[in-house]
C-alpha positions, 0 to 999 in steps of 0.5 A, spaced: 015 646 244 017 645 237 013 644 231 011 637 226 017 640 222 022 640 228 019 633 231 021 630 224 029 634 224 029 632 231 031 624 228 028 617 230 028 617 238 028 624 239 020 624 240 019 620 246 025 624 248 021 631 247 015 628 251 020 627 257 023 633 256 017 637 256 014 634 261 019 635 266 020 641 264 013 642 265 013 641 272 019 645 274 016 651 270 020 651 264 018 653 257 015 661 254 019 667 254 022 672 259 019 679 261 023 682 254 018 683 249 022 678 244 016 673 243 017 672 236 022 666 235 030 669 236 034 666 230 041 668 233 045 672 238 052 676 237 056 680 242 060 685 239 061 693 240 059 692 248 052 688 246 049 684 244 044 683 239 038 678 237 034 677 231 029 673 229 021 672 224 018 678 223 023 682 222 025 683 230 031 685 232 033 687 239 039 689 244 042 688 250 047 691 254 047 685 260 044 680 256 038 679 260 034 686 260 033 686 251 030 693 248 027 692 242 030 696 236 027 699 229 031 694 223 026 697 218 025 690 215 018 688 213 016 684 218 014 678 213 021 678 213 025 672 218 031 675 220 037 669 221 043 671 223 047 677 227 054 678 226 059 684 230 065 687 229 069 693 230 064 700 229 059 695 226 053 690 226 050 686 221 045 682 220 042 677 215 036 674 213 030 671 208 030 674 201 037 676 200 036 682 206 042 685 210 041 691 214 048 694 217 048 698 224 054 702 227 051 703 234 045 696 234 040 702 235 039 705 227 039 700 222 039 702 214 038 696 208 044 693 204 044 691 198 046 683 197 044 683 190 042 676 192 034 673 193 036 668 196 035 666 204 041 669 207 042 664 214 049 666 217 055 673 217 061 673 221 067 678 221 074 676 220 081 678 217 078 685 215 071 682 211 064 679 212 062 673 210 055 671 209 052 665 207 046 662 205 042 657 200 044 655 194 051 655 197 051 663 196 057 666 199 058 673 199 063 678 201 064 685 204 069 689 208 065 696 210 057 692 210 055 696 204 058 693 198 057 686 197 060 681 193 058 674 191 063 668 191 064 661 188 063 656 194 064 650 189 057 648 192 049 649 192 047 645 198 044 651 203 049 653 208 047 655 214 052 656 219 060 660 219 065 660 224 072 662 224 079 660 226 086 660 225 086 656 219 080 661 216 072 660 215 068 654 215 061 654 213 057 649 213 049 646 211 046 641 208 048 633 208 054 634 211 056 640 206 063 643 208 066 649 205 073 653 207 077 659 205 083 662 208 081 668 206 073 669 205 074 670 198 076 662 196 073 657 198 074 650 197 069 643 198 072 640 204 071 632 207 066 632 214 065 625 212 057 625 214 051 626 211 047 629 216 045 637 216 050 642 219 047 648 223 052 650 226 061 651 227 066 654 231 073 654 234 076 652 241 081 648 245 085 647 239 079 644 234 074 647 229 067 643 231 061 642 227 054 641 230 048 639 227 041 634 226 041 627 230 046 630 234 052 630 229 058 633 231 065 633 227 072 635 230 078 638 225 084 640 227 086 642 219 078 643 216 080 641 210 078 633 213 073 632 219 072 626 224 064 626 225 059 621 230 053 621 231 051 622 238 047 621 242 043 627 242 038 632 239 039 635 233 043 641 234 043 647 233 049 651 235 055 651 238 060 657 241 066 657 246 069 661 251 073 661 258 076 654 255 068 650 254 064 649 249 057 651 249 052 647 244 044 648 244 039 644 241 032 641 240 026 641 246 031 646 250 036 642 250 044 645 252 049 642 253 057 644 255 064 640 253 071 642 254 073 638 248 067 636 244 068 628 245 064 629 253 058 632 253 055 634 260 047 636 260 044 643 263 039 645 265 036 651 261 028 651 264 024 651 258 022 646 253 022 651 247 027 650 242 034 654 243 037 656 237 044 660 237 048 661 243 053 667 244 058 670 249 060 676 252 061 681 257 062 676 262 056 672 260 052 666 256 046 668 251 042 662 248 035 664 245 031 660 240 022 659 240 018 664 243 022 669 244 025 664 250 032 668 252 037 664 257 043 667 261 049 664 265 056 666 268 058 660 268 055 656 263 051 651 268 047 655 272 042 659 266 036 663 268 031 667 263 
């Protein structure tokens, strides 16, 4: 289960709910991790180049080709170091993380340090429209186009941002107190209206919107993301949000998961552990959501998930 710190994000009512939660889960045997040495807590999941890659504290690093059987990888970085965030595109993979840390791999197997020129905790990457965008604390934005030459933007912010999507209007990032960025290009970036104050963990596009997710169970809908709709649901903090085969997936606090063909209707899943999951991807047929632990879940449909 999470720790006091999660308990506190988790907002008022969420620790009785983390109490059920755990003991229902308790009697079903949720909880721990899979049989896939990844015992450390898993901070995001990526599917790019036929794999996925997962990463998370003291420098671990793993691939899978199916998403359920995880190798653990050499990411030569110092495991007092947290990794946060896994990104892919074609021929490449690149992975960001505390003190300014970014790594680059063409086969998810070796990897060889970036220089970021930043020290800053880098929580979040994505490719897009021929770049990489990275972000971070203190409203850090940093660019490349090959994953070895960074170049630093102007985010009009110095909330940390901790999440970045992408859609057909361009990036979004997204962090603290309702803090929205956006770019068409990734180079220049505005300030835009989420029209809340909760943090903001995550953001994706699907079904014809940008949806944003994040503590107490916030979430925003835009179809310009220059101007949100937000409300509180009545849900956990959440952490993550992806979207495939016309379904948004969403990941939360205490196990939490839940799937949305719009957003607005939330069905709850089963997940089978009451560890925190905190990022959630799909690829090759298949669901990935990972979190606290080391915990690894995998669905084909989103609703049936297994460790």
């Amino acid at each position: 289960m999470g720790s006091l710190d999660t308990l506190r994000r988790a907002g008022p009512g969420c620790r009785l709910l983390a109490v059920a939660l755990a003991l229902a889960l308790a009697a079903c045997g949720g909880g721990g991790s899979n049989n896939n040495d990844t015992n450390n807590t898993l901070a995001d999941v990526t599917f790019a180049n036929g794999q996925f890659v997962t990463a998370g504290k003291s420098g671990r690093l793993f691939t899978s080709s199916d998403g359920e059987k995880f190798k653990s990888q050499d990411s030569n970085v110092e495991d007092t170091i947290a990794l946060n965030g896994c990104s892919g595109g074609p021929g490449l993979f690149v992975v960001v993380g505390d003190v300014g840390t970014i790594i680059s791999s063409t086969d998810g197997v070796t990897w060889q340090s970036e220089v970021s020129g930043v020290n800053v905790s880098l929580q979040a990457a994505i490719f897009d429209r021929g770049v990489i965008v990275a972000v971070g604390y203190q409203g850090t934005i940093l660019t490349s186009t090959d994953g070895h030459v960074w170049t630093p933007r102007a985010s009009g912010t110095a909330s940390a941002l901790h999440g970045i999507g992408t859609g057909p209007l361009g990036f979004v990032a997204v962090g603290d107190d309702g803090t929205v960025v956006t770019s068409a290009d990734g180079l220049t970036w505005e300030v835009a209206v989420s029209n809340t104050q909760e943090t903001l963990y995550g953001v994706t596009f699907g079904a014809g919107v940008y949806v944003f997710v994040g503590a107490n169970g916030v979430v925003g809908r835009a179809t310009d993301p220059h101007l949100w709709a937000s409300a509180r649901q009545a849900l956990p903090t959440l952490q993550d949000i992806a979207f495939a085969n016309e379904e948004f997936v969403v990941v939360a606090l205490f196990g939490s998961l839940y799937t949305t063909p719009d957003a607005v209707t939330f069905t709850t899943q089963v997940s089978s552990t009451q560890n925190d999951l905190r990022a959630v991807a799909f690829g090759n047929g298949h669901w990935v959501a990972v979190g606290v632990d080391g915990v690894v879940r995998k669905s084909t449909d989103a609703i049936t998930w297994q460790n």
